[in-house]
C-alpha positions, 0 to 999 in steps of 0.5 A: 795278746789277746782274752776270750771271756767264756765264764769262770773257772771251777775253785778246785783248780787252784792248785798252790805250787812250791814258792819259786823266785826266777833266777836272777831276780834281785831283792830290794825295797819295792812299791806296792800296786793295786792291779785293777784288772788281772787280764792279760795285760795284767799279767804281762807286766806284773811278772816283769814288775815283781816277784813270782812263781814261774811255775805257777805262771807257766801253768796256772790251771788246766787249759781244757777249763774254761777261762776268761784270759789266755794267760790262765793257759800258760799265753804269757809264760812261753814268752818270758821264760823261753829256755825250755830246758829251764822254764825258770829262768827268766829270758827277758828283761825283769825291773823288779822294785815293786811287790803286788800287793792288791788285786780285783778283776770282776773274774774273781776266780782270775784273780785268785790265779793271779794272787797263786802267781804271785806267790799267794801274797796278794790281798784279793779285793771284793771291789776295785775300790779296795785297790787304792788302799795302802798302796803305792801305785794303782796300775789299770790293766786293759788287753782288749777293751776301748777305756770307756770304764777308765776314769771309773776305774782310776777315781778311787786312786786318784782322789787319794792322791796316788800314783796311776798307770792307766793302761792303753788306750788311755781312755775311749774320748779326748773329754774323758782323758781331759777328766783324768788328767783334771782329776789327777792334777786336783789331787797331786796325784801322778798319771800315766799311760802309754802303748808298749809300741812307743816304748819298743826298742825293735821300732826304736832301732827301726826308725834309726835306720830312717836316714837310709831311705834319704827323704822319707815320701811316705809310710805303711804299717800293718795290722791289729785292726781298728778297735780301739784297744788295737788302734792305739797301737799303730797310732803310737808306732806312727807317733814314735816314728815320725813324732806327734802332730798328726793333723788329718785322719782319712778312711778308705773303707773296702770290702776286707780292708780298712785304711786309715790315712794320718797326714802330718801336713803344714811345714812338718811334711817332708821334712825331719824324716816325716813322711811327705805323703803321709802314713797309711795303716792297714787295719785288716791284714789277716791272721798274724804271727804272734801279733806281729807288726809289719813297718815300711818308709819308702823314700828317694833312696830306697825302701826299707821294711820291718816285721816285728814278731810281737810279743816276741820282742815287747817284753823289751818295751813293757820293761821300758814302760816299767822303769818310767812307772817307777820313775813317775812314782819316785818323783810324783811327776807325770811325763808330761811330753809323753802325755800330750802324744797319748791325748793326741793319740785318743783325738787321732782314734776319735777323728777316725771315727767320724771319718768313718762315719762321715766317709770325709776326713776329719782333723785331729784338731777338732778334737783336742 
């Protein structure tokens, strides 16, 4: 998924539609959010968070205006709601329990889009501030950019002590997100973030297949380039294939391609399906289909391969993402093990960087 900023949108597209619930969408009692951020990302787990008008997300405004995300052209909508013959019916996984109750973007035109799709409920603040106000849970969106504003973001929220998800990458260095988690902890306040790859049951169900390629010599996986917002991705698809502890990052720079190389090492390597000879991404692989994520372990068996239609099928991990945001809100817990492999997974982008910079590879420890 990903957002083009072009400028804002004339007001007289605000077109309000006839209040619509998806269908099978039960009622009970639910958490209030603040969304920092209505981008795409935004709007691609609020509709699975909480009530709207299908209708409303299908089209929310005229495409040929301009618009600072895709999802204001109906970008989210075709993969919910993928019944063509109904595109009220909701086709994948709704978990519900929460009500959108605030809402900012420095867009404000998107967010008044996102306040139509949320049935007109949603209170649109003049600040990010205002969306840690009389609510349950601050939620910080973020489709494209590298988390550098997130600790900015997320202060409000937490000195009040509320719960906050802080969407990937959780923040763009490793003393950034040890600020966040310091901040969270002095407050009481719960955190969390997490790719939707680490979640996703396609690689779930990818890695469960590990055990046919007998021991695992070594390990690609394929696309979504080398920002930030990208690269977290394919590191947290590492990390939920073979685990945490990645201890070296290696960079082979080409004229059109960008390789980054993790080795796990130390005793770990070869052994418990962790791949002998490593992990290589490959960062440039060209125009996909519905951001798909291609997977391949070859081992002394056989080889095995995955291609992963993207948004497609991550609705299933952003569910799945849901449920552990409201399970953090529940018992005002943080996942802590899941935490510890999101500040791994910023010390692996910033080892990257200066293996870059230094063209010499760089340890992941140095940064954590």
């Amino acid at each position: 998924m990903e957002d083009r900023k072009t400028g804002h949108l004339p007001s007289s597209i605000f077109n309000p539609r006839p209040s619509l619930v998806p269908k099978g969408i039960p009622t009970m009692s639910r958490i209030r959010v603040g969304l920092i951020r209505c981008d795409t990302h935004g709007l691609w787990f609020g509709p699975l968070m909480a009530e709207h008008d299908p209708l409303a997300f299908q089209r929310p405004m005229d495409p040929r205006h301009p618009h600072p995300y895709t999802w204001q052209a109906g970008g989210c909508h075709k993969f919910f709601y993928s019944d063509y013959a109904d595109p009220t019916r909701m086709t994948v996984p709704f978990v519900g329990g929460f009500e959108i109750t605030r809402l900012w973007d420095e867009h404000r035109d998107a967010a008044e889009q996102a306040k139509a799709v949320f049935h007109g409920k949603p209170k649109v603040c003049d600040s990010f501030e205002q969306c840690s106000e009389d609510v349950d849970l601050v939620f910080i969106s973020d489709c494209n950019l590298d988390g550098s504003d997130h600790l900015k973001l997320a202060r409000p929220g937490l000195e009040r002590g509320i719960p906050t998800f802080v969407d990937k990458p959780f923040a763009d260095t490793v003393a950034h997100a040890r600020e966040l988690l310091d901040l969270a902890r002095k407050h009481n306040a719960p955190i969390f973030s997490l790719s939707i790859v680490r979640t996703e049951p396609a690689v779930a169900r990818f890695k469960n297949r590990i055990p046919e390629a007998g021991k695992v010599n070594f390990a690609t996986i394929s696309g979504y380039g080398t920002h930030p917002a990208g690269f977290v991705h394919t590191t947290s698809a590492t990390q939920h294939l073979f685990g945490s502890g990645i201890q070296t990052v290696d960079v082979l720079t080409a004229r059109e391609q960008v390789l980054v190389h993790l080795d796990y090492g130390g005793e770990r390597a070869g052994k418990d399906s962790v791949p002998l000879h490593g992990v290589t991404i490959h960062t440039n692989v060209g125009s996909r289909p519905l951001t798909a994520l291609g997977m391949s372990i070859y081992g002394d068996k056989t080889d095995i391969h995955e291609t992963m239609l993207g948004d497609f099928v991550y609705a299933d991990g952003t569910a799945e993402i849901i449920k552990l945001i409201k399970q953090m809100v529940e018992t005002r817990e943080s996942p802590e093990k899941l935490m510890n492999e999101v500040v791994e997974s910023i010390a692996v982008i910033e080892a990257f960087k200066m293996a870059q910079k230094t063209r010499q590879p760089a340890k992941v420890a140095d940064f954590l």
